[in-house]
C-alpha positions as CSV (number, residue, x, y, z in Angstrom):
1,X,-60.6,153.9,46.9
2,X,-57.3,153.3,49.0
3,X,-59.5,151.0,51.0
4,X,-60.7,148.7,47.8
5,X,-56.9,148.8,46.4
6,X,-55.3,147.8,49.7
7,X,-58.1,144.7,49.4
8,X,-58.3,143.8,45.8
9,X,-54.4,144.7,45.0
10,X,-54.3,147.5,42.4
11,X,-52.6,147.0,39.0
12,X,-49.2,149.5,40.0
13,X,-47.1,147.9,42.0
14,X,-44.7,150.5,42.5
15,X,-46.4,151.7,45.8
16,X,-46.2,148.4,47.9
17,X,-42.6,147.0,48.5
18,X,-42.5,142.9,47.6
19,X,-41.1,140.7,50.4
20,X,-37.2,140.7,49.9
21,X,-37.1,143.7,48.0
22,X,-34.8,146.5,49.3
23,X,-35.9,150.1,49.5
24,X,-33.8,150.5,46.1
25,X,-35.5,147.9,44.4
26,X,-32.8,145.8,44.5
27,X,-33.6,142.1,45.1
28,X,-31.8,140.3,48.7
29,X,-31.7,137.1,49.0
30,X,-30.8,135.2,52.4
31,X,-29.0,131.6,51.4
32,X,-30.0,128.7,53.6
33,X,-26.2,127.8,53.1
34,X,-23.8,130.7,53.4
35,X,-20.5,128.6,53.0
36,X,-19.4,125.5,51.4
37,X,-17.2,123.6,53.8
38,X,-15.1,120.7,52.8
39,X,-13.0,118.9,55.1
40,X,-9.6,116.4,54.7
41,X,-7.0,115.4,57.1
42,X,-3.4,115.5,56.8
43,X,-1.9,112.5,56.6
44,X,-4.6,110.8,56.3
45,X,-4.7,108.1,59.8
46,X,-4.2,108.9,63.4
47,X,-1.6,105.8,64.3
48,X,-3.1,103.6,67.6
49,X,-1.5,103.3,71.2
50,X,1.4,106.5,70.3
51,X,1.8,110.1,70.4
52,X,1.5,111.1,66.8
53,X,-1.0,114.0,65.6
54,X,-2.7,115.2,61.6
55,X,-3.8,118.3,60.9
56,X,-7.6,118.4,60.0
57,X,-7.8,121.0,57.2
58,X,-10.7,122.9,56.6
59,X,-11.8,124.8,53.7
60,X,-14.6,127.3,53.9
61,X,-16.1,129.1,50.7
62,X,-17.9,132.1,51.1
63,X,-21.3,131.7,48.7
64,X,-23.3,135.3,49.8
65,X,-22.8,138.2,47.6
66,X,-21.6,140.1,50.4
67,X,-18.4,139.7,53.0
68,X,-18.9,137.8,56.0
69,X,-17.4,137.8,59.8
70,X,-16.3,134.6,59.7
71,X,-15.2,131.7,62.7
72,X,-14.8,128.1,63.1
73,X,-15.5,125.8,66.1
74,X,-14.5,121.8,65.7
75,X,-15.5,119.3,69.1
76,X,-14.4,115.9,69.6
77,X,-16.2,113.3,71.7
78,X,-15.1,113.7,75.2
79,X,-15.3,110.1,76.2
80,X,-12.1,108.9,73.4
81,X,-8.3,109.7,74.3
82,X,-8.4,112.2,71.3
83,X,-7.8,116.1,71.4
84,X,-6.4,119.3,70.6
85,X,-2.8,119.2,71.9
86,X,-0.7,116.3,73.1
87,X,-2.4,116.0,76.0
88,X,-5.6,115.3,74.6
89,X,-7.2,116.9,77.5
90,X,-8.9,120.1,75.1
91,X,-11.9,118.8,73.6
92,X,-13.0,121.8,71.6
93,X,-11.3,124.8,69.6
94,X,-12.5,127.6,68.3
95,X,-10.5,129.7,65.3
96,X,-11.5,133.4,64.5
97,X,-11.1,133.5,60.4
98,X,-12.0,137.2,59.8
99,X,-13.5,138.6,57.1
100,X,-14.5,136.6,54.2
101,X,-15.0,138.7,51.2
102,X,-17.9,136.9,48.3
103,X,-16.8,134.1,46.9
104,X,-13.5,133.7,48.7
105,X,-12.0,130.7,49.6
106,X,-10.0,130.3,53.0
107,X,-8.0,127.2,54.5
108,X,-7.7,126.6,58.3
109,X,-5.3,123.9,59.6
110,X,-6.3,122.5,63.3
111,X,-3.7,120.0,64.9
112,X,-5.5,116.8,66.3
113,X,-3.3,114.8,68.4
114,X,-3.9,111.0,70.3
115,X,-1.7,109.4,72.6
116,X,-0.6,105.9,73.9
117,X,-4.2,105.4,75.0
118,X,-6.0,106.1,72.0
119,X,-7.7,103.0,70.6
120,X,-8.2,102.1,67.0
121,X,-11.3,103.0,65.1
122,X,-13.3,106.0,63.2
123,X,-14.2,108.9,66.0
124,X,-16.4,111.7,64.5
125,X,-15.8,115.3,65.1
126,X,-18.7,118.6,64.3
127,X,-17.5,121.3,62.7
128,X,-19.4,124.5,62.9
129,X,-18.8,127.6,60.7
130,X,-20.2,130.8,62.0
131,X,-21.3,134.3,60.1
132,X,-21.1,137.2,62.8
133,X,-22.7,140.3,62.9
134,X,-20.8,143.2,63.7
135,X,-18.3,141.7,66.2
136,X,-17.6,138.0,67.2
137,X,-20.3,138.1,69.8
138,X,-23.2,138.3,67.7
139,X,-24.0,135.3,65.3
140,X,-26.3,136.1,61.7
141,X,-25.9,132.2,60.9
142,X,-24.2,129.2,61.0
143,X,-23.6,125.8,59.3
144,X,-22.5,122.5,61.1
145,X,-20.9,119.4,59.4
146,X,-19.4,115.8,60.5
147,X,-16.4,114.9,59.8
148,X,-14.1,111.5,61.0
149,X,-10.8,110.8,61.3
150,X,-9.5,107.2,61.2
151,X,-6.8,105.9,64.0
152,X,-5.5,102.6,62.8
């Protein structure tokens, strides 16, 4: 009989476990999107041909029930006189948040400088938010958004 109910299905259901059900019972759910990230700069331009720097501002929203090890990395295109300190030789960064608990809401601040060689125009940046497992070395998931800043 075990062989015709493992075929046909047989009308308890309390002996088979359901894809995404816990041992408990309890229902997991694995979001395609773990965070909601918004992004803004602060002011608002980059200024052409001088030193000056913004801050880009990041926001990132925890939407899993459950706390999350939490990073940020932002790169610039390496070919524009853009960058992560004055010298506008650091391309990249990367910002270790911490934990995230559900539903909380955290705000990173990144300086982005340009210099007397920076030209005018919009110059695009990814920002990529990353859930670890464990310890910063392991990643569970991660999202990626664009974001521009304007030099005028």
């Amino acid at each position: 009989m075990g062989l015709w109910d493992s075929i046909f299905g047989s009308g308890s259901e309390n002996t088979e476990r359901k894809a995404g059900t816990s041992a408990s019972g309890d229902e997991t759910k694995i979001l395609a999107k773990p965070f909601k990230i918004t992004t803004g700069f602060h002011p608002l331009r980059l200024g052409a041909n001088k030193r000056n720097s913004v801050n880009l501002l990041v926001r990132i929203t925890n939407l899993t029930p459950d706390p999350q090890l939490v990073s940020l990395d932002v790169a610039l295109p390496r070919a524009h006189m853009l960058g992560f300190e004055s010298t506008c030789i650091n391309k990249t960064v990367e910002k270790r948040i911490g934990n995230l608990r559900a539903g909380e809401t955290t705000e990173v601040a990144i300086p982005l400088w340009a210099n007397n060689q920076t030209r005018s125009g919009n110059y695009g940046m990814e920002v990529t938010v990353f859930a670890h497992y464990q310890n910063y070395n392991k990643v569970l998931n991660y999202m990626k958004k664009a974001a521009a800043v304007r030099v005028v």
